[in-house]
N, C-alpha and C positions, 0 to 999 in steps of 0.2 A: 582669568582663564586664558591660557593660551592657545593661538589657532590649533596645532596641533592635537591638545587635549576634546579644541570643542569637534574636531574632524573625527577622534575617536568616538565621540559620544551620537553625530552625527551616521557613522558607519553602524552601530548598533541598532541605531532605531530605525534606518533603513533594512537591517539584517532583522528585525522582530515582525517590520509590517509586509516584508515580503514573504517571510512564514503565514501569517497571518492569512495576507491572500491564498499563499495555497492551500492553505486548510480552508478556507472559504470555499475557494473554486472546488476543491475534493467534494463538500460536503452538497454543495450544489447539483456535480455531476453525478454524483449518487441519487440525490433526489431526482433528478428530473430523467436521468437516462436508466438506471439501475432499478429503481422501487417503482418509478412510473415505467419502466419500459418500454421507453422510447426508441431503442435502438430494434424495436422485432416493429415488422409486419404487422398491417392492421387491415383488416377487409369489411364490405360490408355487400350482401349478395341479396338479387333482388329478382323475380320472376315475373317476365311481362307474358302474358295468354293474348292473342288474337284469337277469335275463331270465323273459320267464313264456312258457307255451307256448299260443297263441293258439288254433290250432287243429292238426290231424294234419299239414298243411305249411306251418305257419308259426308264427314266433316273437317277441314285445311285447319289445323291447326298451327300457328307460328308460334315458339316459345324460345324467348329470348334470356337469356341467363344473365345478368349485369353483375362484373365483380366489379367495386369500385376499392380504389387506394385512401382510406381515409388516414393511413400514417405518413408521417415524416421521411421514411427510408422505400425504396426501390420494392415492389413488388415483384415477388416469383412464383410461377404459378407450372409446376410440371406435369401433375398426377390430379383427376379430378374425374367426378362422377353425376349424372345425371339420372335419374329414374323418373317414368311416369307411370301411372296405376289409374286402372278404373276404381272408383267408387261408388256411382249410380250408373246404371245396374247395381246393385250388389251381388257378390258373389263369394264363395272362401269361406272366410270365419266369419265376416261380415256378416253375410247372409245366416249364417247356422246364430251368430246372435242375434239377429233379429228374429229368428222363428224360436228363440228358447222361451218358454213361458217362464221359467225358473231365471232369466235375465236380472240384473241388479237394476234398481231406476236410475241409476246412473253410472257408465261403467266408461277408462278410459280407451277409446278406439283409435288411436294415432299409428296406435303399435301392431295394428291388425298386417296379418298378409295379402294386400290387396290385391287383386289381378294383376299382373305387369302387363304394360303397353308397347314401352319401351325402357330398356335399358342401356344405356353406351356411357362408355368409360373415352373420358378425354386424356389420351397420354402424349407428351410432348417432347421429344429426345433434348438433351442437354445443350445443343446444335439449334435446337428450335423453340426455346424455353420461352412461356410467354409471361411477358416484363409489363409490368403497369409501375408508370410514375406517380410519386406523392400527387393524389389531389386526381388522377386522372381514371377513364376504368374502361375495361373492357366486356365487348359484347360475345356470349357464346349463341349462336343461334341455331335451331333446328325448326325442321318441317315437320308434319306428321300429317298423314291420311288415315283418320279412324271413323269406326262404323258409327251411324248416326244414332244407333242408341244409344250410345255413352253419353253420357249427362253430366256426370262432374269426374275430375279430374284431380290426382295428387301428385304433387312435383315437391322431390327431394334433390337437393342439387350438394356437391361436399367437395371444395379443395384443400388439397392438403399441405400445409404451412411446410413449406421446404426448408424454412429458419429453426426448423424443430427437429432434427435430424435423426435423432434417436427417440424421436415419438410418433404416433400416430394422431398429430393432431391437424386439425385445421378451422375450416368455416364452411357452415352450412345453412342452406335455407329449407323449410318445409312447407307448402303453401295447399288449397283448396281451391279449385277453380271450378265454373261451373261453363259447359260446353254450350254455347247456345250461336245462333247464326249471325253474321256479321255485329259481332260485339267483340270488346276487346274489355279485359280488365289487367290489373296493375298489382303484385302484391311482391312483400318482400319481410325477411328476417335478416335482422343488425347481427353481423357476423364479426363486430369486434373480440369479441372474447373468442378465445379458442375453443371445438369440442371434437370432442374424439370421431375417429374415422368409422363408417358405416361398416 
């Protein structure tokens, strides 16, 4: 065999396992960035309640919103929404189901119209869009002074995934908190997955 010939056979079989690798690498980057979708946004949102007792009928509420970055890519966060609702007291539909005698013994209440508290809408101009890095998170914070008969408390919190342009989607949390004086609790819902806007 001559150098020539084995230089020919040498130039194929580098020209077969460099296809090779890119079909490798293609089949790779589809797995891991494409089907795992890797390249979007991933949030996980979490609601911390302080409460202190302000005065004899009223109650300093601190409620701290935590998105955290649990993806690989740049967090953007421009349009976002906050609601808090009384639920003890009862009042609304609330109330009207608990005085039905004709009531189911089990019926789902998540979805009632609860009294609103507060409502605020966090909007952020393009100039001041708020960015969380891979791994890192940020805090929305609010105060609130409500009357001391409120007892428990419902916080729905929703940002809306700016990587989904033509949808309405984002991450939300829904939580139950119960008002009591100088106590603080902790709760939160895994906002990986995407859900539609409130």
């Amino acid at each position: 065999m001559s150098f020539a010939h084995f230089k020919d056979i040498a130039s194929i079989f580098q020209a077969l396992v460099t296809s090779l690798a890119l079909i490798l690498g293609g089949i790779w980057t589809y797995q891991l960035f494409i089907r795992r979708r890797q390249p979007l946004p991933r949030a996980k949102i979490e609601h911390q309640v302080t409460s202190r007792e302000a005065s004899a009928n009223a109650r300093l509420l601190s409620i701290n919103v935590v998105v955290s970055n649990t993806s690989d890519v740049l967090l953007a966060l421009t349009v976002g929404n906050i609601d808090v609702h009384q639920v003890f007291p009862p009042g609304g539909d609330f109330q009207y189901k608990l005085n039905d005698p004709q009531a189911e013994k089990c019926q789902r209440v998540n979805l009632m119209d609860w009294p609103a508290l507060f409502p605020y809408a966090e909007i952020h101009p393009k100039t001041h869009t708020v960015e969380i890095e891979p791994g890192e998170s940020e805090q929305f914070f609010y105060a609130l002074l409500v009357r001391g008969e409120v007892k428990t408390i419902y916080i729905k919190s929703y940002f809306r995934n700016t990587a989904k342009r033509r949808k309405d989607l984002g991450w939300g949390a829904e939580t139950f908190h119960d008002v009591l004086p100088s106590s603080a609790t902790s709760a939160g819902n895994a906002g990986s997955s995407p859900t539609s806007g409130p």
